[in-house]
C-alpha positions in Angstrom: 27.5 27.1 34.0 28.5 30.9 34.2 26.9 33.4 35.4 24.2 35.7 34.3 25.5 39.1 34.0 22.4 40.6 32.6 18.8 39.2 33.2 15.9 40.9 31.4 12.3 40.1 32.4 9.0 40.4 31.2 9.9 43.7 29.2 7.6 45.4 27.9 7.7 48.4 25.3 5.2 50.0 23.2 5.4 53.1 21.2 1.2 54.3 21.2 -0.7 51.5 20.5 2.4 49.5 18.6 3.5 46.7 20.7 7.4 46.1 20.3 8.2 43.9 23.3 5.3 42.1 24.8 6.8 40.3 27.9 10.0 39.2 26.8 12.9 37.7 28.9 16.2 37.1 27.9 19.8 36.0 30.2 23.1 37.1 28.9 26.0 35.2 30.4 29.7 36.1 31.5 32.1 36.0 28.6 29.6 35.0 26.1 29.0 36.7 22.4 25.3 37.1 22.7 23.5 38.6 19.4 20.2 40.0 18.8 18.6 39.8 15.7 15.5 39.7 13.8 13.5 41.8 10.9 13.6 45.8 10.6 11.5 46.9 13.8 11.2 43.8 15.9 13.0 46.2 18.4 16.7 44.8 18.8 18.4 48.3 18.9 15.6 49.3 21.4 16.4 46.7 23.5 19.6 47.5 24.0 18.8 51.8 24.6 16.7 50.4 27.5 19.3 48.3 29.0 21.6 51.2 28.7 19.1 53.7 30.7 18.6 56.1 27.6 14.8 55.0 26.9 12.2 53.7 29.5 10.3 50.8 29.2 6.2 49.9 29.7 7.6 47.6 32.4 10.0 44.7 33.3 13.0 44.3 35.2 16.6 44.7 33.9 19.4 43.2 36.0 23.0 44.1 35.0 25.9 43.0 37.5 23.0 41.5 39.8 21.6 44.9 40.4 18.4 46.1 38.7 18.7 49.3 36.8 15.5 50.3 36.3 14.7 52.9 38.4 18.2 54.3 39.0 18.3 57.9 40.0 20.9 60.3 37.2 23.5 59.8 39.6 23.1 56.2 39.7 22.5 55.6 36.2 25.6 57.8 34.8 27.8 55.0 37.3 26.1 52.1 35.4 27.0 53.5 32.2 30.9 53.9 33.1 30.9 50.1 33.7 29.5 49.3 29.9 30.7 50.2 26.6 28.5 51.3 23.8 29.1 51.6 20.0 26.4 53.4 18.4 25.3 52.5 14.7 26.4 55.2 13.2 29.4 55.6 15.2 28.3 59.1 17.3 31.8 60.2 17.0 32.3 64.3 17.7 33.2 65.6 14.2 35.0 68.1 15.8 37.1 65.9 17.7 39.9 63.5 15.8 40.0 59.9 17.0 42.5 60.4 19.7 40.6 63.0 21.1 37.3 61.5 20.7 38.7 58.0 22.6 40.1 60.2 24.8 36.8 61.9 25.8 35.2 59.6 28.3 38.8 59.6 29.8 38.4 63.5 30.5 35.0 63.4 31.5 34.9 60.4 34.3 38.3 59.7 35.4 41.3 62.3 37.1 43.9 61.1 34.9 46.5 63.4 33.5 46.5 64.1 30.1 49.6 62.0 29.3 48.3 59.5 30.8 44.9 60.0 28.9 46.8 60.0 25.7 48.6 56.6 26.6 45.2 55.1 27.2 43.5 56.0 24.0 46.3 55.5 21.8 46.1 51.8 23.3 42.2 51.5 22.4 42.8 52.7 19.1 45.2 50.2 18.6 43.4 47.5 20.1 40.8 48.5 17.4 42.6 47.1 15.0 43.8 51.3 13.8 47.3 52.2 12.2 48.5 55.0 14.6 48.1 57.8 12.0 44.9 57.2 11.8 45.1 59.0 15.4 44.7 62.3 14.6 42.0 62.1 11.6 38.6 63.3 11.6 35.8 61.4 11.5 35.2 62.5 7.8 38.6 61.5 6.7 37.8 58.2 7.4 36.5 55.2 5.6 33.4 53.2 6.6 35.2 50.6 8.0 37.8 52.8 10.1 35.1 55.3 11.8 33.5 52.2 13.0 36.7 50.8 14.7 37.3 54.6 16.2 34.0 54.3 17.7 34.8 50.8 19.1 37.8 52.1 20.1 35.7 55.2 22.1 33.9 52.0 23.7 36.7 50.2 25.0 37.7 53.8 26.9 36.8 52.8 30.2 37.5 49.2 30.3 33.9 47.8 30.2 33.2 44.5 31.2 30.2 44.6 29.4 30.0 46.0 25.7 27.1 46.4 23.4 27.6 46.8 19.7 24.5 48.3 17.8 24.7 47.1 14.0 28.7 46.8 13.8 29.1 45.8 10.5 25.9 47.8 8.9 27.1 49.7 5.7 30.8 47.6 5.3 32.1 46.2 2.4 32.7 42.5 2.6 36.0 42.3 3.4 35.5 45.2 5.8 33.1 43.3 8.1 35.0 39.9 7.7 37.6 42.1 9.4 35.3 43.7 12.0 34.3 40.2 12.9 38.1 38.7 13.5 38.4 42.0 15.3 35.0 40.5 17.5 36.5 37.2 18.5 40.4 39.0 19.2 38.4 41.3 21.9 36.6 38.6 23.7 39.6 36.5 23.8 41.9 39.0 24.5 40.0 40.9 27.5 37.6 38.4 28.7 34.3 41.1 27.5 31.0 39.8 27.3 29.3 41.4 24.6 25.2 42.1 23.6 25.4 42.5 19.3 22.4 43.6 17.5 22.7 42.8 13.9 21.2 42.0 10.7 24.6 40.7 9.5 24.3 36.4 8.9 28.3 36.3 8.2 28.4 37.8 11.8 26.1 35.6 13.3 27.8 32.5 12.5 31.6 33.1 12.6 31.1 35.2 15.9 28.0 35.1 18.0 27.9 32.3 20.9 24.3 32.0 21.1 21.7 34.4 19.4 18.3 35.8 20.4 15.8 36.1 17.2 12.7 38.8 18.3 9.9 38.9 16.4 5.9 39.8 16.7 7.0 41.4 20.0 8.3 37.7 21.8 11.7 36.0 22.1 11.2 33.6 18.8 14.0 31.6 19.7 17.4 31.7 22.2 20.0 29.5 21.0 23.5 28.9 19.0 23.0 29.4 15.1 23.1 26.1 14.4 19.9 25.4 16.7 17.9 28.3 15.6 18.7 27.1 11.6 16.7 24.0 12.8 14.0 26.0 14.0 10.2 25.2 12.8 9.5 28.8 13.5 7.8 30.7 10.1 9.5 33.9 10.7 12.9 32.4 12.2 13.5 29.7 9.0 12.7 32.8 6.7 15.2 34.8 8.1 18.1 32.1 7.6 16.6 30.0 4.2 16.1 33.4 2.4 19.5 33.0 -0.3 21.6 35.2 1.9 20.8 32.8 5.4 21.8 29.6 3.2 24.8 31.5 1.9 25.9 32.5 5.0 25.4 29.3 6.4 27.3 27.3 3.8 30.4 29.7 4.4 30.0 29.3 8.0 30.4 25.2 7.6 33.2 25.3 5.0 35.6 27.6 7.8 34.2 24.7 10.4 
């Protein structure tokens, strides 16, 4: 077996009187694909803003690299954050910054690199993001859907994370787009050995890329398994998620490419 590289326990969140995590635990191991998903609110993308220090749970532990990180001082905390890799929804690229410079920006702001050296290193992300090199020195509004996403990957992979989280990758793509973000997926983990946390909503995702998947839902942990277990789930809200037309569609493709 490999080893866990992030252990949650008993986490609990609530927002006022709405529960959103009532007690859930969760392992994540080394080198795996591990996706998050479930219905609008069940709380997947704040899941992952806890693990990465920017909101505070109710209670619970949080173990990343065998060291819990709940409780870590700003100092602390900022250290943890070098050693992961985050790619926001929406991107969060600087609109003032082109892509280089925007890879480049965690390069300037926690390393003593020179800026040669700097440019080298982003201008290899970018690639490794699956970028032509002219997209290099676009804006973020010169660019299509697909590309800003892959910039912002690209932004991620900065600092050489061993541990990546992707918040809704694919949300917004055409088709063909996110079949290409999810080849992308699978070149990454084989390529640098990352273990990656996915939240999504996207089924194609779930079964061409995601090693084993968490399903949340009524503030518990519905179900941890690969996609082919969890399809075989009794579970109301789990076999609505994946016999709904798009689940059996997705699910069809997924065994055709088998």
């Amino acid at each position: 077996m490999s080893e866990a590289i992030l252990e949650i326990a008993d986490l609990c969140t609530s927002f006022g009187n709405a529960v959103i995590h009532d007690h859930i635990s969760l392992e994540i191991m080394r080198g795996e694909v591990f996706a998050i998903a479930g219905s609008s609110g069940c709380g997947k993308s704040t899941l992952l803003r806890e693990i990465m220090l920017l909101q505070k749970p109710v209670s619970g532990s949080i173990r990343v690299f065998g060291r819990e990180v709940l409780g870590l001082d700003d100092m602390e905390a900022l250290d943890f954050r070098k050693s992961c890799g985050m790619m926001f929804e929406r991107g969060a690229l600087f609109s003032s910054l082109n892509v280089l410079e925007n890879v480049a920006l965690p390069l300037h702001e926690h390393t003593a690199l020179g800026q040669d050296l700097i440019g080298e290193i982003a201008s290899i992300k970018i690639a490794l993001a699956g970028l032509p090199s002219s997209a290099k020195f676009k804006y973020p509004d010169e660019l299509s859907g697909g590309m800003r996403k892959r910039a912002a990957l690209a932004r991620a992979l900065a600092l050489d994370p061993a541990l990546l989280f992707l918040d809704e990758p694919t949300a917004g793509l055409d088709p063909l787009s996110a079949s290409g973000f999810d080849e992308l997926v699978l070149h990454l983990k084989r390529s640098l050995d990352l273990t990656m946390v996915i939240v999504t909503h996207d089924l194609d995702l779930l079964w061409h890329v995601a090693d084993r998947v968490a399903f949340l839902g009524d503030g518990h942990v519905l179900g941890v398994g690969t996609m082919m277990e969890l399809s075989k789930s009794s579970h109301p809200l789990i076999r609505e998620y994946f016999y709904g037309p798009r689940g059996r569609a997705a699910r069809e493709q997924a065994w055709k490419q088998k």
